[in-house]
N, C-alpha and C positions, 0 to 999 in steps of 0.2 A: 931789764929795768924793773925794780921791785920797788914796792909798799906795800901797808899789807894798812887797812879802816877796819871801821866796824859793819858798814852793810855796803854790799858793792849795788848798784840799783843798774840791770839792766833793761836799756830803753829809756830815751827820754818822750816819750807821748804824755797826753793827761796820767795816764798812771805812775810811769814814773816821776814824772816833774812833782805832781803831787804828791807821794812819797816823799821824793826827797826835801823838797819846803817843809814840810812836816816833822820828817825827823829832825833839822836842822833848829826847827822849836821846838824838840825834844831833846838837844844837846845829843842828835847822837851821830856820829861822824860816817859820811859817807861820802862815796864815789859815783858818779854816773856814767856810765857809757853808752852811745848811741851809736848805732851805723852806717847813717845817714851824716849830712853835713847841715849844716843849722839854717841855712836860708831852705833848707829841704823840709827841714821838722818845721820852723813858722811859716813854711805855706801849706802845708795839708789840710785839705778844706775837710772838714768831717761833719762833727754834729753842732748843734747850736742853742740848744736848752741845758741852761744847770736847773733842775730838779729843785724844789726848798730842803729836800733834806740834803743837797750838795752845797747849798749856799750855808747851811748850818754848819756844818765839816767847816769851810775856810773860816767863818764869822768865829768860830769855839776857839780855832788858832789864829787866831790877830793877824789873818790876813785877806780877809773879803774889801775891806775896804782899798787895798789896791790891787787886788785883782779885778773886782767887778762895776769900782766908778764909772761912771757914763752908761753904764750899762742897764738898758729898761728891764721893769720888773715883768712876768711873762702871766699875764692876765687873762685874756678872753682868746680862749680855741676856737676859730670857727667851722662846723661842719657841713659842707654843704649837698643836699640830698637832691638827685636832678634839679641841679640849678637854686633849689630854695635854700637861703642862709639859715641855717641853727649857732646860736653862740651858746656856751656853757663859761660861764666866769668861775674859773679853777680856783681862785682864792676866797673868792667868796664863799664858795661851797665845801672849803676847805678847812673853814675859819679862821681862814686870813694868810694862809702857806703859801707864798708867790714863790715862786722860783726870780731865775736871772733870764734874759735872750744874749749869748755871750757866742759867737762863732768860736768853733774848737779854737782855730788858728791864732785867735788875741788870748783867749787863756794861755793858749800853752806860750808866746811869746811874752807873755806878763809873768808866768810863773819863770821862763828862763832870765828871766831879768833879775826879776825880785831874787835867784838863787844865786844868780852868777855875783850881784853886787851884795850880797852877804858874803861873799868869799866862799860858795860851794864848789866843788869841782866836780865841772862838767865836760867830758868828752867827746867830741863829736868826732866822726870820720875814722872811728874803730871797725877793723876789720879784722874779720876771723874770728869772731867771737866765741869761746868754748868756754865750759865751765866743771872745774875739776873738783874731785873728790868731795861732791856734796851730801854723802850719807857720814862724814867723819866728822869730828871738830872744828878742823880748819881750811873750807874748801878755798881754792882758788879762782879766779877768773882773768883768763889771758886775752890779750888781743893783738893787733898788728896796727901801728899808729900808720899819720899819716905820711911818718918819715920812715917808715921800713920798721923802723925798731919791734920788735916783741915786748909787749908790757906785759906785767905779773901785779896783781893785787889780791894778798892774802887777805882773808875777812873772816867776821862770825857766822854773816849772816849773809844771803844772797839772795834780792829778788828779782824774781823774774816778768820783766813790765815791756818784754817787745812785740805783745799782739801774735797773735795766730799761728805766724810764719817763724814765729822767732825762735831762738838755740835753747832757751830756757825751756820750754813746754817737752821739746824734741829731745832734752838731756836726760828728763826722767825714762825706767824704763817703762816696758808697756806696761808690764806686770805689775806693776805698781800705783796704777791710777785706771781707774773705771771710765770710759766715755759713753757722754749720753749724746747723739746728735737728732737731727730731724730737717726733713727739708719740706718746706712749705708750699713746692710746686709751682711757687709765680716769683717773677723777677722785678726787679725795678729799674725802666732805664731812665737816668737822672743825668741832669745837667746843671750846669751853673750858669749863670745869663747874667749878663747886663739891664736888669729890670729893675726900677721899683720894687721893694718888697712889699708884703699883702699887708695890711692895717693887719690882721694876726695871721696866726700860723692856719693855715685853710688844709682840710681835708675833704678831698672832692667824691662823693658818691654817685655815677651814674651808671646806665646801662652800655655804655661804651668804656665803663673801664675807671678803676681809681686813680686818681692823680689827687698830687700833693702841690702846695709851693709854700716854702718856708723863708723867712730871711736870713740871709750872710752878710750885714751889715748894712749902709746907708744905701748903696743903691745897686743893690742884688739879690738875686732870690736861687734857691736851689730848687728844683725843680722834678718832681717824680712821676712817670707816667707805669702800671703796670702796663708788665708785657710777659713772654715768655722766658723760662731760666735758662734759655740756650738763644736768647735773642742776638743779632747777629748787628755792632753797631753801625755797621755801615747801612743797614734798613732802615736806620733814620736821617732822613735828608730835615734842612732846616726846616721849607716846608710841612714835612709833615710831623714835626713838632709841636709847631706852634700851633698846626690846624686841630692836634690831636688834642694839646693844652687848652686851647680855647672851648673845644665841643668838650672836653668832662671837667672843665671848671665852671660851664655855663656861664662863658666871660667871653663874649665874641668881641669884646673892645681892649682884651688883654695887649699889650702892647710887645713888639718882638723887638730882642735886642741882641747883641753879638753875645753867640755861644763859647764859651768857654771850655770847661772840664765838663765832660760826657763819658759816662762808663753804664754797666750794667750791675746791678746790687743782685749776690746772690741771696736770696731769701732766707736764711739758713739759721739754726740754732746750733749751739755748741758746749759744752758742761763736761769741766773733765770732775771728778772725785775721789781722793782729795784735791784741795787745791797747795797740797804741799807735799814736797821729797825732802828728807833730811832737814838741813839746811836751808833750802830752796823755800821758796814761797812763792806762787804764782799770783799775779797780778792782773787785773783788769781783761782785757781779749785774750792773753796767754792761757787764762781759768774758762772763759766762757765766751761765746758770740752768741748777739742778742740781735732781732731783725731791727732796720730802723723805728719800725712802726711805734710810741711810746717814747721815744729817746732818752733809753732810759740806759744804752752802752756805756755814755762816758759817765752816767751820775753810778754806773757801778763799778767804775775804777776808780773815781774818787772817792768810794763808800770802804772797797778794799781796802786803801791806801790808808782811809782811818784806823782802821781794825790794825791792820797791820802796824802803823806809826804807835798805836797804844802798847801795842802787844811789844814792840821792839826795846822800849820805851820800858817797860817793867824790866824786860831782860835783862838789859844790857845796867842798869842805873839799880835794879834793886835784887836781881836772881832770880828771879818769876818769871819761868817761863808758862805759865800754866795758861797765861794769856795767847801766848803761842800756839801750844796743845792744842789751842779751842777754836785757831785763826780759821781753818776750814769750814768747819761747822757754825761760826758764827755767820760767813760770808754766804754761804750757801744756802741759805735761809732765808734771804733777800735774794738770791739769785735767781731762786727757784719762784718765789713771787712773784718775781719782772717779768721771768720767762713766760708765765701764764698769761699776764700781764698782755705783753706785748702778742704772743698766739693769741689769745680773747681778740685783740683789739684790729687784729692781722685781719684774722677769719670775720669778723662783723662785715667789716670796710669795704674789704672784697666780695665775699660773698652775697653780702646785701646790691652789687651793682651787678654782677658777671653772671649770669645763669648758668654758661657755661664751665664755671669752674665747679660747680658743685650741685648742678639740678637747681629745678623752680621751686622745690620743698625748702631746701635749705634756704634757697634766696631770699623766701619770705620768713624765714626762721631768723635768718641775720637781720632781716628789715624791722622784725618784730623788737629785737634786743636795740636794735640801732634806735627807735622810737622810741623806746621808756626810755633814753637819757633827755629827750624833750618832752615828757611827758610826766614822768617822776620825779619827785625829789628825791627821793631816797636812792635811786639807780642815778640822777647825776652826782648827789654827794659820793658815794658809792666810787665812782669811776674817776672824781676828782681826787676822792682821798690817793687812791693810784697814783696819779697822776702826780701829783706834791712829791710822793717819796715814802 
């Protein structure tokens, strides 16, 4: 079974959903396929901040206003240092760059709405995904539907939007892309609960350890406790959850509610270069992994997704590829920002609570840095501008 578009978009996550909305208001014709089945892509619980430079991305293509209605504007961070609250108001110190509070899971279910009911075509429940001849003209990308069949779609263009794990990153050869990784040596075991979320997004500094709680909508929070990067989940019983959440939020009235999704977050960084083979263009987690710390993952697949929609966009409508040429090298410049970005913001948080992750030198070293953001102006505007995008 054949067709043949102009960009095939594998992956429907924030990168490629986004993508493909985008090109669709670039009039340029494409294909999605996912490998997953769609009640599976809108419930992945992931991240929960668009960025003000991701909210500018939809707002420039005529589409913020329904993807991010209802959705509050992301205002005051709280940091809190054994027990004591610091608030830094981001937009303020930003000159007014609010981001959104948007849980991955309703963007990416708003963005498959908004595509599906423009008449995009979207694939779910593709399996076998390979992708052929991407250093020629006209690669292909196959797959195995959910009826047996083998599909074929011929394209100009192919990107690659399915995260980490996925056929695109793995199609290139080795030889052909540099990787930079880094592992950060602590873990994060995180949960989803049934709680109240925090008035804002709270980051806990103590001597027993960082913990986080952020919200996932009206009445839940996700929840971070460092731990080890080989933590084992069954050594967290509810109990000592909650008891563990309460002593490093310095919130002994935090209230326990049924746990949900519980995994362990590898700490991890990831950067391939380039972020393109031939053909191919890599996307969002396929190009790079970024730690939670910052949430700054999904505003840099949406940030790709720009670069890329422009560039695609000159191609295909006027013969310019020059935008193309430039598609790695643009991306990778923010990339390399965030990445700091996010290490800076890792090693403060931590380091300023755990003595034992890095000595009582350094602890007071992070306590040091961790302090001029309440104590400076120039180090909080500094960390909001970050922050914005």
């Amino acid at each position: 079974m054949r067709i043949s578009t102009q960009v095939v978009v594998v992956g429907a996550g924030p990168a490629g959903l986004s993508l493909a909305n985008l090109l669709r208001r670039a009039d340029v014709d494409c294909v999605v396929v996912e490998r997953q089945g769609r009640s599976h892509v809108e419930g992945r619980q992931r991240a929960g901040v668009l960025d003000y430079a991701g909210t500018r991305v939809f707002e420039e293509w005529g589409l913020a206003d329904a993807l991010l209605a209802g959705m509050p504007a992301d205002r005051m961070l709280e940091i809190r240092v054994d027990g004591e609250p610091h608030f830094l108001d981001v937009p303020a110190l930003s000159d007014g760059r609010a981001g959104r509070i948007i849980p991955q899971q309703v963007l990416v279910a708003r963005l498959i709405d908004i595509f599906v009911k423009g008449g995009g075509d979207l694939r779910f429940d593709a399996d076998e995904v390979a992708l052929h001849g991407l250093d020629g003209a006209r690669p292909k990308v196959t797959y195995r539907g959910p009826d047996g069949a083998v599909h074929e779609i011929a394209c100009d263009y192919v990107a690659g939007c399915d995260g980490y794990h996925g056929v695109s990153r793995t199609s290139v050869p080795a030889e052909a892309m540099t990787v930079f990784s880094y592992d950060h040596g602590i873990g994060w075991f995180t949960v989803l609960a049934d709680v109240p979320p925090p008035r804002h997004p709270l980051l806990a500094v103590s001597s027993h350890g960082f913990a986080a709680q952020f919200p996932r909508g009206p009445a839940a929070s996700r929840f971070y406790l460092e731990c080890a990067p080989d933590e084992a989940l069954d050594e967290w019983s509810d109990e000592r959850i909650w008891t563990q959440l309460r002593l490093r939020l310095g919130d002994e009235a935090l209230p326990a509610g049924p746990i949900g999704e519980r995994t362990v977050v590898e700490m991890r960084s990831f950067v391939v270069d380039p972020m393109r083979y031939g053909r191919l263009f890599l996307v969002g987690d396929a190009a790079h992994i970024i730690t939670p710390m910052g949430g700054k993952g999904m505003n840099l697949a949406v940030a790709d997704a720009n670069v890329l929609a422009h560039a695609l966009r000159a191609a295909v409508h006027d013969g310019d590829e020059d935008r193309l040429a430039a598609y790695s090298a643009t991306c990778l410049r923010k990339v390399w920002s965030h990445q700091e970005f996010s290490r800076w913001l890792t090693e403060m948080t931590h380091e300023a609570g755990n003595a034992a992750l890095a000595g009582t030198f350094r602890r007071e070293l992070a306590r040091a840095r961790l302090g001029r953001l309440f104590t400076s102006d120039a180090a909080a505007r500094a960390f909001a501008d970050l922050m914005a995008g």
